[in-house]
Phi, psi and omega in degrees: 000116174288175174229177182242141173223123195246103181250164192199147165121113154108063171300089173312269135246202173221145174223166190230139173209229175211160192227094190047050159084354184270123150313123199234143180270156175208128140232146194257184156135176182293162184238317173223182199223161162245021151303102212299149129359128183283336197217158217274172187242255209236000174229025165072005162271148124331128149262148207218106165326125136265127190353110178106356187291261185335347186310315190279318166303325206279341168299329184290332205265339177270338168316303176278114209260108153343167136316320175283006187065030151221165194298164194290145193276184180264130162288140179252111188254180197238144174295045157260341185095010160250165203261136191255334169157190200267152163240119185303118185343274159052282181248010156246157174201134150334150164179158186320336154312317199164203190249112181259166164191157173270130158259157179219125168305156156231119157310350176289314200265132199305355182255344165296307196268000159297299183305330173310302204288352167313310193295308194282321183296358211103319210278347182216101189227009190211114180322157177233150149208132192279096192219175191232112152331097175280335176219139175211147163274110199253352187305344176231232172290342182247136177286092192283084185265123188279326214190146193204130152255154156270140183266308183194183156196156183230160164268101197259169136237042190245086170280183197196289168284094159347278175320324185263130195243168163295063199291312172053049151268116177286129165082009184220145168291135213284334179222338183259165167035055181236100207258128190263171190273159188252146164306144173333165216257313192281326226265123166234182181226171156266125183315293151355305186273324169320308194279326182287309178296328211256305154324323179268009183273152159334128177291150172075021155290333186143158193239108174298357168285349151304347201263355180226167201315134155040026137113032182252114197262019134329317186251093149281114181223027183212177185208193197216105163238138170078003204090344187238140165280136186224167181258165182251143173278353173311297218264023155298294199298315174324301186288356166262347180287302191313284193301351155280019181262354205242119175272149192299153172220168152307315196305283169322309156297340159270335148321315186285337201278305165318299221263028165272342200289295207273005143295313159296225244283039137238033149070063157230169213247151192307139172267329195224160225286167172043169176286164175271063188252146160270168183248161183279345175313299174278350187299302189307341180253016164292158178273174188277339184282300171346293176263354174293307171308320187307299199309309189284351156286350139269338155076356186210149190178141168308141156309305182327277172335255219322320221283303174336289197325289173329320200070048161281138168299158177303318202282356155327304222299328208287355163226163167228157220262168211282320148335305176311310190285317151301330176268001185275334179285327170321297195318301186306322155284003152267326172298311161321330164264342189265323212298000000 
């Protein structure tokens, strides 16, 4: 028996494109978060993903190889339950936020091109996703689901999980490094009050998981003036006292690499001490979702790292041969367009 999970907010756009010859509607965005719930659920808790609970499905749906010769995709139905297109093994992946994924409508079929136009109208803007617990934790505050399979998600308009949004950029990352224009230098705000707007904002106005570091709704670094979401720099300089209060993650260093971007361009100088290097020893005790947010958030990284990366041996590391160097570029430009 499946149970529903409801993510929700903010649909940008929509683009149309094509699939094995089908005309496809493509929306993008999270299906789920690693944010508890607003409301308690089906054991009188919130429930709350934890980070990798999908990890093991999203390996089986690649296991099982189609016809067209890739793994099986996720179905994307409409709340009535019929099925509308896919969302492809392909596009969906984990990342620090959540199970994000790309879907494709199919236009063809009269239910498709309903949901679509749902979708374009507004009117359908917030992800569902259908899945059976395989392990969960119920001791504390939270109904903890360690594992999951998925069953299918759909395009709703009923939310529920707050934190997860509908990004619909085609081609652009759904959380990271996505730098908003800055408020004025002087503008200061109350977070509380911040936090309101950034709720209230308009649909097709800015998609509010921007407004906070690298879509972590810990960090505040925005506000809604005038209508536009912009980032403020009070509440920049606020989110480096936090983060430097913080033992490094991969997470954290990604945090640090954003909120260095936009401190250059308010011509203020890097706040936290030495580069952001790994050594390749700890690199090795990362999960692979670890070090792919490091690499594509520092953009820089040792021969040792790639040859690591590729799966060369050390003894190896000191070049990489022209095969290495093709599956390490594959790789980056799948995190970079996927991430």
């Amino acid at each position: 028996m499946l149970e529903y999970k409801f993510a929700a907010d903010g649909v940008q756009r929509l683009a149309e494109n094509e699939s094995n010859g089908v005309p496809v509607g493509i929306v993008e965005g999270y299906l789920a978060t690693w944010q508890p719930d607003v409301q308690n659920g089906r054991y009188g808790k919130r429930d709350r993903f934890r980070k990798g609970a999908f990890a093991a499905a999203l390996m089986e749906h690649k296991r099982r190889v189609t016809h067209l010769g890739e793994g099986r995709g996720v179905p994307l139905r409409d709340e009535h339950g019929r099925t509308c297109g896919t969302f492809p093994i392909k596009h969906l992946k984990e990342d620090s936020v959540g199970l994000w994924g790309r879907g494709e409508i199919n236009l063809v079929s009269q239910q498709g091109r309903e949901l679509y136009a749902m979708a374009q109208q507004g009117v359908k803007t917030d992800f569902s996703i259908g899945f059976q617990a395989v392990k969960d934790d119920r001791f504390g505050q939270f109904r903890d689901i360690i594992t999951a399979n998925i069953g299918e998600a759909s395009l709703v308009d009923e939310p529920k999980n707050r934190g997860s949004r509908i990004t619909e950029v085609k081609n652009m990352s759904p959380h990271s490094f996505v730098e908003l224009d800055l408020a004025p230098n002087t503008y200061e705000c109350k977070s509380a009050e911040a936090r309101t707007r950034i709720d209230d904002l308009p649909f097709g106005q800015g998609n509010g998981s921007h407004a906070f570091l690298c879509g972590n709704t810990d960090f505040l670094i925005g506000d809604v003036i005038e209508g536009s979401l912009v980032a403020v720099p009070q509440l920049i300089r606020e989110a480096v006292l936090e983060i430097k209060s913080l033992d490094t993650t991969p997470q954290v260093e990604e945090l640090k690499t954003q909120l260095e971007r936009y401190l250059s361009r308010m011509g203020e100088g890097a706040p936290f001490e030495g580069k952001h290097y790994v050594d390749l020893n700890e690199v090795k005790s990362w999960s692979v979702d670890d070090l792919e947010a490091h690499l594509v958030a520092s953009g820089l990284f040792s021969k040792a790292a790639a040859s690591h990366v590729v799966g060369i041996p050390e003894t190896k590391t000191a070049a990489l041969d022209d095969e290495a160097m093709q599956e390490l570029e594959k790789r980056l430009s799948e995190w970079t367009s996927q991430a």
